[in-house]
Each structure stands twice: as C-alpha cells, then as structure tokens.
C-alpha positions as CSV (number, residue, x, y, z in Angstrom):
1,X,-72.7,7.3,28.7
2,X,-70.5,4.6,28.7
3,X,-67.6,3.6,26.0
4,X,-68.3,1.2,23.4
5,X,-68.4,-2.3,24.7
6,X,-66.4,-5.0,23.5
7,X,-66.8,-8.1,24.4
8,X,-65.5,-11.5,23.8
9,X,-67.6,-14.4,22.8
10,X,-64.7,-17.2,23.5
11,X,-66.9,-20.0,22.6
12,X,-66.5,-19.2,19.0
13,X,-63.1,-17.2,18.8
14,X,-65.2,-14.0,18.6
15,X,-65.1,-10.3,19.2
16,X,-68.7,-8.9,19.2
17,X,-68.3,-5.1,18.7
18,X,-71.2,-3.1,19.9
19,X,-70.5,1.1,19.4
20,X,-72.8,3.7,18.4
21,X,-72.9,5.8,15.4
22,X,-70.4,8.2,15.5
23,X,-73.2,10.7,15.0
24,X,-74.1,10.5,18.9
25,X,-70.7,11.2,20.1
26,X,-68.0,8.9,19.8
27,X,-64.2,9.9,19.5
28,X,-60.8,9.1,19.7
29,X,-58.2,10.7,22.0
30,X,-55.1,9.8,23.7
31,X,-51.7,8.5,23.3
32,X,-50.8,5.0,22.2
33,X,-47.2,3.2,22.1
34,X,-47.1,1.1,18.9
35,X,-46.1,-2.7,19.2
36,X,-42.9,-3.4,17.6
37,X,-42.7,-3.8,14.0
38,X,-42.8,-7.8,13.1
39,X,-40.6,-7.7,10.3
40,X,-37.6,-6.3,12.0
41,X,-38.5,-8.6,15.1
42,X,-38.4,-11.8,12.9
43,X,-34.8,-10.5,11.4
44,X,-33.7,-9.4,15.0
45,X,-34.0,-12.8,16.2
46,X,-32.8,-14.5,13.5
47,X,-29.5,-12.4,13.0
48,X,-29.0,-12.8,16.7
49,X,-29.2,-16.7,16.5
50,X,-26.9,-16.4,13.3
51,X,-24.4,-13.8,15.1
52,X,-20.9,-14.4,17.3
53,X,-21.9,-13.5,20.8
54,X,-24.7,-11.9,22.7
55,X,-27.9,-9.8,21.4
56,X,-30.4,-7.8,23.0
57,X,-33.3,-6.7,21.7
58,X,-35.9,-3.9,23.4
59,X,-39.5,-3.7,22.2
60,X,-40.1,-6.7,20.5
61,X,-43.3,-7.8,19.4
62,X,-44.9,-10.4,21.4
63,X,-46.9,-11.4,18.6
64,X,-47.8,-15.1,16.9
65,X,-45.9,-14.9,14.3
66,X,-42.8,-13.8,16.1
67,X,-43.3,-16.4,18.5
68,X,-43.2,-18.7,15.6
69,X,-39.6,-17.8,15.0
70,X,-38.5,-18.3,18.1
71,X,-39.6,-21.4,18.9
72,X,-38.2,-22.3,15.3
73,X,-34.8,-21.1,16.4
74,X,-35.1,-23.0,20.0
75,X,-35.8,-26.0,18.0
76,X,-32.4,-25.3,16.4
77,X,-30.9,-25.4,19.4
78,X,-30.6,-21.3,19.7
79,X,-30.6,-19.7,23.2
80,X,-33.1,-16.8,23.6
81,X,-34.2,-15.5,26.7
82,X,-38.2,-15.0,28.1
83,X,-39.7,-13.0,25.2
84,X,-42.0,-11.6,27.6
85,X,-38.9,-9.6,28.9
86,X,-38.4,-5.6,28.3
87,X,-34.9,-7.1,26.7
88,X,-34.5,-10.0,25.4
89,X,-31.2,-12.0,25.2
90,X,-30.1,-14.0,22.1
91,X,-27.1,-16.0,22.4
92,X,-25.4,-16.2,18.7
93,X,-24.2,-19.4,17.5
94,X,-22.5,-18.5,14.8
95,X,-23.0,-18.9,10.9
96,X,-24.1,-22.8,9.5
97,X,-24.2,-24.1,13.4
98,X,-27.8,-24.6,13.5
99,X,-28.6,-28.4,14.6
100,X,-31.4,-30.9,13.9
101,X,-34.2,-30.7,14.9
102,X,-36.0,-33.4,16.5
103,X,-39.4,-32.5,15.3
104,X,-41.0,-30.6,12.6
105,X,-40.4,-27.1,12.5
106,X,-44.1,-24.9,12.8
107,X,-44.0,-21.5,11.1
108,X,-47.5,-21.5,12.7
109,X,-49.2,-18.1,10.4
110,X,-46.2,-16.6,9.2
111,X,-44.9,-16.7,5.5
112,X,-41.4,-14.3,7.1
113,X,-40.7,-17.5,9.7
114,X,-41.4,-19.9,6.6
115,X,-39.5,-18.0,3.9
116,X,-36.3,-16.2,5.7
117,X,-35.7,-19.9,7.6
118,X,-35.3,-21.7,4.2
119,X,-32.8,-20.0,2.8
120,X,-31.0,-20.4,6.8
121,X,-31.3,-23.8,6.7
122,X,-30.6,-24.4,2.9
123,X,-27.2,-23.8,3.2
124,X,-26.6,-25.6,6.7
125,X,-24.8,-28.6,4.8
126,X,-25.7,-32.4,5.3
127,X,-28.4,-31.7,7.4
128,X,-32.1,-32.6,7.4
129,X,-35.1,-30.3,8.5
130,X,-38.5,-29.9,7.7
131,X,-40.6,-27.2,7.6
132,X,-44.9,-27.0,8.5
133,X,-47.3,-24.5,9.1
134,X,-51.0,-24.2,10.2
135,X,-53.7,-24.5,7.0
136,X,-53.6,-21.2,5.8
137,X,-49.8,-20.9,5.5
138,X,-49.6,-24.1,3.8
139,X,-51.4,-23.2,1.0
140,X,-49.6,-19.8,0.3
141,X,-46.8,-20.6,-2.3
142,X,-43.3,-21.2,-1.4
143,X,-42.2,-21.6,-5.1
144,X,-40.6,-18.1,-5.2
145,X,-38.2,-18.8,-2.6
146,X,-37.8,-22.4,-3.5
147,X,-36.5,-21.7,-7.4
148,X,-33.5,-19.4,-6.6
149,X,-32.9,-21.3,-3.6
150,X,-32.6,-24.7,-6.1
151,X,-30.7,-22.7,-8.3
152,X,-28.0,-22.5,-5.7
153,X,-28.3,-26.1,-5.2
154,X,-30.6,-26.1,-2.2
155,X,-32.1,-29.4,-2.1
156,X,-36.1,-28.7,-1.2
157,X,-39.1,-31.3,-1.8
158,X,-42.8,-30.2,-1.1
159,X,-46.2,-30.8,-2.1
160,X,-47.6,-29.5,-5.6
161,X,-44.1,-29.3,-7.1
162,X,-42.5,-28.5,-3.9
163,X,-44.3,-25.1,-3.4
164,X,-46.4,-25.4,-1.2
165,X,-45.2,-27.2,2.9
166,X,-44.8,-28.8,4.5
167,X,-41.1,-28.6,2.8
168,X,-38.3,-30.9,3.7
169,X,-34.8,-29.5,3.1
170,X,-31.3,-31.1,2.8
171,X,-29.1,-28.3,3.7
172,X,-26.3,-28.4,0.8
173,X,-23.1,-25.9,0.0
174,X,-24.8,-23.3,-1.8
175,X,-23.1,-21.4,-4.5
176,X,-23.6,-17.7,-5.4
177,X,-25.6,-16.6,-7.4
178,X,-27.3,-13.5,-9.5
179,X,-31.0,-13.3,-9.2
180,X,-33.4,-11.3,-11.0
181,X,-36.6,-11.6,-9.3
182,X,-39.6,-11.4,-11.2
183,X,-41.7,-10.0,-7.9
184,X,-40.6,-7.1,-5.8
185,X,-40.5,-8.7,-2.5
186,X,-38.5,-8.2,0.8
187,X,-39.1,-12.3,1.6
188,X,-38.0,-13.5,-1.1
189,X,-34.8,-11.1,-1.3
190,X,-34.0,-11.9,2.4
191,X,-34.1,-15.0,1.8
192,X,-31.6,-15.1,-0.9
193,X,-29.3,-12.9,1.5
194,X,-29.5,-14.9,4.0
195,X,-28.6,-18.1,2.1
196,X,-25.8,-15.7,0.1
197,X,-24.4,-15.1,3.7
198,X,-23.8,-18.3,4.1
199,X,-22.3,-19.2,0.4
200,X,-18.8,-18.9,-0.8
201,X,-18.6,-15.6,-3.2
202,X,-20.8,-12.8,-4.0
203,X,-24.8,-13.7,-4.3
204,X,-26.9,-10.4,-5.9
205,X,-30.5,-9.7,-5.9
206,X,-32.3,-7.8,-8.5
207,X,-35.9,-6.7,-8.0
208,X,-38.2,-4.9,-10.3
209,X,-39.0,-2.2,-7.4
210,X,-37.7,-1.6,-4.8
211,X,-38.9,-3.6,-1.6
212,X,-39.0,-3.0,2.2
213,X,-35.0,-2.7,2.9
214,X,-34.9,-3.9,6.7
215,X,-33.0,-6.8,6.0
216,X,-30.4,-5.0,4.5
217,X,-30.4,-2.4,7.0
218,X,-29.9,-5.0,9.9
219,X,-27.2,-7.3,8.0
220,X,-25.0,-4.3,8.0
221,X,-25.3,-3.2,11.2
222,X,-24.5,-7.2,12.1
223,X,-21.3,-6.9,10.1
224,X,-22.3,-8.2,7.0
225,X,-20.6,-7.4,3.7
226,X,-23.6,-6.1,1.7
227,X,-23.8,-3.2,-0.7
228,X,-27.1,-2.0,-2.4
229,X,-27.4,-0.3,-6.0
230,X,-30.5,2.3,-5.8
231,X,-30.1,2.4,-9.7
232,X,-30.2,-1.1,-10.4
233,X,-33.0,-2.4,-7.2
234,X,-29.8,-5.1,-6.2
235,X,-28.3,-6.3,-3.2
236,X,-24.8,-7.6,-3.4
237,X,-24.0,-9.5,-0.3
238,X,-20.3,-11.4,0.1
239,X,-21.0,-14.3,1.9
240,X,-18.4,-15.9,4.7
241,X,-18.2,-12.8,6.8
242,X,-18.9,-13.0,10.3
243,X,-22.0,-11.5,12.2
244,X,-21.6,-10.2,15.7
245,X,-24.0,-9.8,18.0
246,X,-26.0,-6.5,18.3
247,X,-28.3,-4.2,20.4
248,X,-31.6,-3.7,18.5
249,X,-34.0,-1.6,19.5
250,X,-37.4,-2.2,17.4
251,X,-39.7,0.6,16.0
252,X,-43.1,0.8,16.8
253,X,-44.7,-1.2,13.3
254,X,-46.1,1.8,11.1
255,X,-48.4,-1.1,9.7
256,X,-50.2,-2.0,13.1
257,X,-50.5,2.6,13.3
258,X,-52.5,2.3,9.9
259,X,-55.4,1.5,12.1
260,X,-54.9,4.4,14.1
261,X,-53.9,6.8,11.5
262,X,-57.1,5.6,9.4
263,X,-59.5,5.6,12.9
264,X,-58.2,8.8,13.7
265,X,-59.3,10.7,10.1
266,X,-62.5,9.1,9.6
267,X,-64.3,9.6,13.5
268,X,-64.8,13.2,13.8
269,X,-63.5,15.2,16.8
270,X,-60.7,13.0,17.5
271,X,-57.3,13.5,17.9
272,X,-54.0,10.5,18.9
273,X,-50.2,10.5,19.3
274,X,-48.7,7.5,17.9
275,X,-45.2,7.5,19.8
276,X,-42.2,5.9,18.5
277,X,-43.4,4.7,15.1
278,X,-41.0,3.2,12.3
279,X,-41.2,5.1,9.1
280,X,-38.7,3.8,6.6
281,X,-39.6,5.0,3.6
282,X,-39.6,1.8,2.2
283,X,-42.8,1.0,4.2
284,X,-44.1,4.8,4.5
285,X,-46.7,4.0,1.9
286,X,-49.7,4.6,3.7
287,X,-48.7,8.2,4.8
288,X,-48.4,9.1,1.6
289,X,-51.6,7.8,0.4
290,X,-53.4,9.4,3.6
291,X,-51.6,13.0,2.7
292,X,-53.3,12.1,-0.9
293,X,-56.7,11.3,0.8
294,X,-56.1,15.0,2.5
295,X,-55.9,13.4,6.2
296,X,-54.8,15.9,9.0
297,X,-50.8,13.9,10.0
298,X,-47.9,15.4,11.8
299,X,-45.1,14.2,12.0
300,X,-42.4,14.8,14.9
301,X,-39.3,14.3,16.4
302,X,-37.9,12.3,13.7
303,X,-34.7,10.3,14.5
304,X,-32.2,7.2,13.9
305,X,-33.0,3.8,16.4
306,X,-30.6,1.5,15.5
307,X,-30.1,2.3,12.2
308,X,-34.0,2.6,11.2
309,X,-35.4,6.0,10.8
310,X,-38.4,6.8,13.5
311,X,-41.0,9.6,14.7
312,X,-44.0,10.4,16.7
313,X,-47.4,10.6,14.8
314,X,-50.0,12.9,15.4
315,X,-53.8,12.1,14.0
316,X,-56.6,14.6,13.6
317,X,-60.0,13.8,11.9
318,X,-60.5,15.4,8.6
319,X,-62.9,15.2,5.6
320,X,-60.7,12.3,3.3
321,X,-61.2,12.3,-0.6
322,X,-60.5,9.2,-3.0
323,X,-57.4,9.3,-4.8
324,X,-55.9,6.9,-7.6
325,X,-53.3,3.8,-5.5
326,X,-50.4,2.3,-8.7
327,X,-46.9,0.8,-8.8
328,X,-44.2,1.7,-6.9
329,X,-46.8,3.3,-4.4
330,X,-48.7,0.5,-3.6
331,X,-46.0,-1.8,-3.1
332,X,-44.9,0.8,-0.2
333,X,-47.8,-0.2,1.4
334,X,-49.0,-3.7,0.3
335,X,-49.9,-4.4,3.8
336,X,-51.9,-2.1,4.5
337,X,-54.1,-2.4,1.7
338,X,-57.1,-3.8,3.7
339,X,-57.3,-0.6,5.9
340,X,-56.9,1.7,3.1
341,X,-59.9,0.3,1.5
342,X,-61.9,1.8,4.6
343,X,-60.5,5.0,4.7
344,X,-62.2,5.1,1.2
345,X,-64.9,3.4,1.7
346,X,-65.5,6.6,4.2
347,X,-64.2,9.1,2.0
348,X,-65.5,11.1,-1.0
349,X,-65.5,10.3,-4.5
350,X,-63.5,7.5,-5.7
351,X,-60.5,5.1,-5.2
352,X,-59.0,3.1,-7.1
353,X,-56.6,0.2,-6.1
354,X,-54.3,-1.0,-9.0
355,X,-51.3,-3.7,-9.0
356,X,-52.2,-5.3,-5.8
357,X,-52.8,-8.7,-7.0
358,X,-49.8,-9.9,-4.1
359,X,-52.9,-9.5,-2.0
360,X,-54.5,-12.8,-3.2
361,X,-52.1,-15.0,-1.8
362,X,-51.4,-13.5,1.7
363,X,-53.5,-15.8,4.5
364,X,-56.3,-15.4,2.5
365,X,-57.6,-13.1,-0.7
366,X,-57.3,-9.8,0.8
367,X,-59.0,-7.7,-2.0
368,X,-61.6,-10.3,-1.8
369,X,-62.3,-10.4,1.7
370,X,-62.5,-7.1,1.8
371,X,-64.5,-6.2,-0.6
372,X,-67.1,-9.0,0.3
373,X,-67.2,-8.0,4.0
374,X,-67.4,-4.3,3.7
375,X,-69.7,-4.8,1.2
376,X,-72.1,-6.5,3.5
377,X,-71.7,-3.5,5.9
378,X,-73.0,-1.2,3.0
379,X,-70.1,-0.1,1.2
380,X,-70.0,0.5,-3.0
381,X,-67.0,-2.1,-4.1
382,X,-65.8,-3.0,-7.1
383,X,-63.3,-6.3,-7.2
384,X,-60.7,-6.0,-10.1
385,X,-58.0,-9.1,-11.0
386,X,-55.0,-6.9,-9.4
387,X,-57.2,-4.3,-7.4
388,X,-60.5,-2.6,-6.2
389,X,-62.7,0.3,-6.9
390,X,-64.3,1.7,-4.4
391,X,-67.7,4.2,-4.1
392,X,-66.7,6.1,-1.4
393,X,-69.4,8.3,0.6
394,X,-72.2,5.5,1.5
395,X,-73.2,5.1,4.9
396,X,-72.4,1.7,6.9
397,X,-74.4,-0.7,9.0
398,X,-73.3,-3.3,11.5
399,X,-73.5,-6.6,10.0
400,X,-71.7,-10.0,10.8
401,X,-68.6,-10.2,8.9
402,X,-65.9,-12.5,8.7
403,X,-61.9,-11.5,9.5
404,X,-60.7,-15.0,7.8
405,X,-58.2,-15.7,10.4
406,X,-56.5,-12.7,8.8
407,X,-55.3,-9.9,11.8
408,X,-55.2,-6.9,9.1
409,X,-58.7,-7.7,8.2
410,X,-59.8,-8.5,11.5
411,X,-58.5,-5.0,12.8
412,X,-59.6,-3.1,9.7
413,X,-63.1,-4.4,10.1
414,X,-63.0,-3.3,13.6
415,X,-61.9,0.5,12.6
416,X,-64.9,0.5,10.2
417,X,-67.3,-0.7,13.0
418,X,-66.5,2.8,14.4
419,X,-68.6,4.3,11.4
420,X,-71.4,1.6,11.3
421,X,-74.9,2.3,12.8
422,X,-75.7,-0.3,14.9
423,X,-73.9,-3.4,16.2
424,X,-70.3,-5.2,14.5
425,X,-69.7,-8.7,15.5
426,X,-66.3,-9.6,13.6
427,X,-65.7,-13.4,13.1
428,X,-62.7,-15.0,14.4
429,X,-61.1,-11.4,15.4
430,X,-58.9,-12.3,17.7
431,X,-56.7,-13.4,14.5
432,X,-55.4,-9.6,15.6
433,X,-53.0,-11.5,17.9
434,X,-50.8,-12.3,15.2
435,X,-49.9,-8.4,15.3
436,X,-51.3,-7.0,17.5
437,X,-52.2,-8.8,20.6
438,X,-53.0,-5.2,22.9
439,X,-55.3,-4.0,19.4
440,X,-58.9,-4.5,21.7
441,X,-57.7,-3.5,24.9
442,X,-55.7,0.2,23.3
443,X,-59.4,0.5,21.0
444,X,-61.3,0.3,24.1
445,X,-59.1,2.8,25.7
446,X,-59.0,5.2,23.1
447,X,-62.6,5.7,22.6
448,X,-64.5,8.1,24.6
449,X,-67.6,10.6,24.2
C-alpha cells in the first residue's frame, strides 16, 4: 500500500491530508534534521547587522518570519548575503549606523522582527522609521514594548494608543533604565537589551520568571557587557560596548521537534532521530511535560554549538497519560502549547493547561483555535480564561478544520490527522512556512506501513 497522500489544493492555500487510521498500519520511522531554531536566527542576523565586521551564520532557517528580518535589515541598508546559502554572510555596521529607510519596514507575521527592531531603531537618534505588518501581526499588541521603550525616551506613535502598528518611531538618545516587567517574556526583555546596548549607562530587566535566555546568550558571545542574576530574573546590560562579528551556528528549533516528539509517541510502532536539536533549558519545556505524559525520549550526544547547549533526540511510541501543565512550566514551553493539546487529546485521563493566557494574543487565540478545531475532529475540550482541560482517550475523525494562518496550529492539526479515521483537509496549512517550510515534504517521508 502506498504512504499517505498529501496533496496541495493551491487554489485555496490548502493542504488536503488523506491517511488511514493508524489501526491499518501507519508509522513513523527515520531520521529527520531539524530547521534551525527562529528565535536565534532572528537575533543572529540582527547582532551581525549591529556588530564591527563580518558574521557567518550555518543552518539558518529559511523561514517567513526570518526572511522578514532580513529584508528589514536590507532596508536599513545592512549587507547580508543569499539566505538560501549553507553560510550566510552579514556585514556588521556597527552600533546606531542603521539608515532610513525609504519605505515602510514589513515585519510580515513575526511579533520577534516587530518587537527586537523597535527597541534597534529607538535609540538610532534623529531618525525616522516606520514599522507594518500583515493583518494578523497588526493586531497583536505592541504596548509592552512600547511603555519601557517610552520610558527611555523613545519617541513611538501607533494606532489604539500606540500599541498596535503600524508604529512610527523617532529614534532619540535613550537613557538607562530599570525595568520590572509585569510579563515573563524573551521579546519584550530583548528588546529592552537591545535598546540598553545602545544607551549611555547600565539598563536592567526584571522578569517575574524566567524567560527563554537566547538573547543573552548571543550578546555575550558578541561582546556585549551583560550579566544575569538567576536570584533576581534580571539582565544588567552596560550599554556603549562594541559588538564584533561572530560565527553562529544555529540549533535545530526544539519547537518545530514538538511535532515529531508528539507524532512519534502517539502512532504506534514508530520510532525517529531528531539530529541536532537545541535544548536550552529555558525552552526544554515540552520534554519535560512529555517525560510527565510517560513518552519513550532519549536523549544523546549532548554538547555546546556556539554557546547554546544541543543533542540528538530519539522518539519511540508509548501509551501517554494526562498530567497537570502550571507556572514556571508552561512558560518553558508556551509555544508549544498547541501540540501539547494533542498529545492529550490522545492520551489517558486528563490534562489540564493553566496560566497560558499569552496564548490569546499570538497570531490568533491559540487555546481557542485549538480547542474549537480538535474539537470538531472528536476530541473532549474544555476552554478556560488562561487554559484548557482536556478528555483525553476519545477517538478522532477527519473533519475540515481551520490552521488560522497560524503554522503551530497548522502542523499540530496535521500530527493529529495521523490518529483520525478518515480524511483531514487543514485550512490554510501551508501557514507552516513561517517555521517550517520542509514540514509536508519530511511528514510524507517519514510515514510508512
């Protein structure tokens, strides 16, 4: 028997998804290299453009939203090289040289490219720049950034109070400052950093967790005078010293193996190596909550890359249980949220998601979608103001469902059409692009009988 099809329908942007029931056969095997991970892409870029000399970066992701940045930073007038490349070249201008544009800068999707760029160009004095991104990204709220940024004397106009773009910004000399940040959240920190690099003095972040550290993992290795208290959640970084231009190699995104660690436990008989994936604990979240679930993970030949901690991950099927997702936990893995709520949707007993209300306001209302979507596919859901409950243990169907234009929900969709009877057709999936642009093509090649 042949693998499961899948085939585009391009006259409506969709992915129909025809597989049988995993009862006649289907599994996963094989060995899959892991696009780079997007948030140390965007930062890789962006510290190169901001460094003295020459960097090169290996395994990039050739995604949207990366893509984003670099036009962004073209538009600047920074040199980067063919991002289709094995390496790619980005010739540093140096701290505050950043030039006007001639157009409208386009964040296109991505709330990193929208964020981190602010607090660049915020302190790039007496110039003018705006800032745009396509429908979804200009409704997500840029007030969190906007406020500290203001509070260093950034001057920032917008729609709705200036929070939501497109933003216009004069760049102004910013002053330090001491934040304490009512969200834990690595955009809004890097941000600050960023702007603090530029700024005369010390400027010092304060979060109420801990978030993802890659920024501060990558301004050090740049040369950056920044110093982290575990104690206290803060970043201290000492703005005025000069970056120099690196070699980066990037991780394979732990967030884009979620689908595979998930597919992996929840089709029987199947077994995948995930090579070269980042885990930082920081963004390890989803391991732990699969070890939680009971899922059947190895992890091997862990090792430093440039500064962020990696391994190869190993996937078998195994019988998952619902366990209890809260604080500090779920913030280690916020983004992959949407694919948890499959693996329990397949599992036994119950889960319960708790202080995940962040999701609402990512390109669309993740713990909504979700549950609305799965739900249609046969799964027992329960939507909360900051989380879901979910009935784990009820067989799916195919069904048309609806990825939003978001990629996580697009390919989390896709890993539960693996367990549906009958035939998946996903709205709008190739939205995985944004991530993932291979997802389709390494599904297709995984699957076998």
């Amino acid at each position: 028997m042949l693998n499961p099809t899948i085939n585009p329908i391009e006259s409506n942007n969709q992915i129909d998804l025809t597989i049988q029931p995993a009862a006649s056969g289907l599994c996963l095997r094989g060995s899959l290299s892991i696009p780079g991970d997007k948030s140390i892409s965007h930062r890789a870029l962006m510290l190169g453009a901001l460094a003295q000399g020459e960097t090169k970066i290996q395994g990039l992701l050739l995604g949207e939203d990366v893509i984003s940045t670099a036009n962004c930073l073209r538009s600047l007038g920074g040199e980067i090289s063919d991002l289709t490349a094995p390496e790619i070249l980005v010739k540093g201008q140096g701290l505050g040289q950043f030039q006007e544009p001639l157009d409208v800068l386009n964040a296109g999707n991505s709330g990193t490219t929208m964020r981190l760029m602010l607090g660049i160009l915020a302190a790039r004095d007496n110039h003018f720049f705006t800032l745009t991104g396509d429908r979804s990204l200009r409704s997500r709220p840029m007030s969190r950034v906007v406020k500290p940024l203001t509070q260093m004397g950034a001057e920032i106009w917008g729609r709705q109070n200036n929070n939501l773009a497109p933003l216009a910004i004069k760049g102004k000399k910013l002053r330090p400052i001491h934040y304490d940040s009512p969200v834990a959240s690595a955009q809004v920190k890097s941000c600050i950093l960023l702007a603090g690099l530029m700024s005369e003095g010390q400027t010092t972040v304060t979060e109420p967790a801990k978030s993802r550290d890659h920024s501060e993992r990558m301004l050090k290795a740049f040369g950056a005078d920044i110093h982290t208290d575990s104690e206290t959640n803060s970043v201290t970084i000492t703005g005025g010293n000069t970056l120099q231009g690196q070699s980066v190699i990037v991780p394979g995104d732990i967030s884009s193996a979620s689908f595979w660690l998930v597919a992996g436990s929840v089709v029987p008989d199947s077994e995948l190596k995930l090579k070269d994936v980042g885990i930082n604990p920081t963004r390890s979240g989803i391991l732990d909550v699969l070890n939680l679930m009971g899922a059947n993970i190895t992890i091997e030949k862990e090792r430093i890359v440039a500064g962020e901690p990696i391994a190869d991950l190993w996937v078998r099927s195994s019988r998952l249980e619902g366990c209890e997702i809260a604080g500090e936990l779920t913030l280690r893995c916020i983004d992959e949220i949407p694919i948890i709520v499959v693996a329990a949707a397949l599992a036994k007993g119950t889960t319960i998601i708790k202080d995940a209300a962040e999701l609402r306001i990512k390109e669309c209302d993740r713990l909504s979608v979700m549950a609305t979507q799965l739900s249609r596919m046969g799964a027992k859901i329960t939507e909360h103001p900051d989380g879901l409950e979910i009935q784990g243990g009820h067989p799916l169907s195919g069904a048309e469902v609806a990825s939003h234009s978001d990629h996580r929900i697009a390919m989390s969709l896709a890993v539960a059409a693996l367990r549906a009877s009958g035939k998946t057709t996903i709205e709008e999936a190739t939205a995985s692009n944004i991530s993932y642009p291979n997802f389709f093509d390494s599904l297709q090649q995984v699957c076998c009988w």
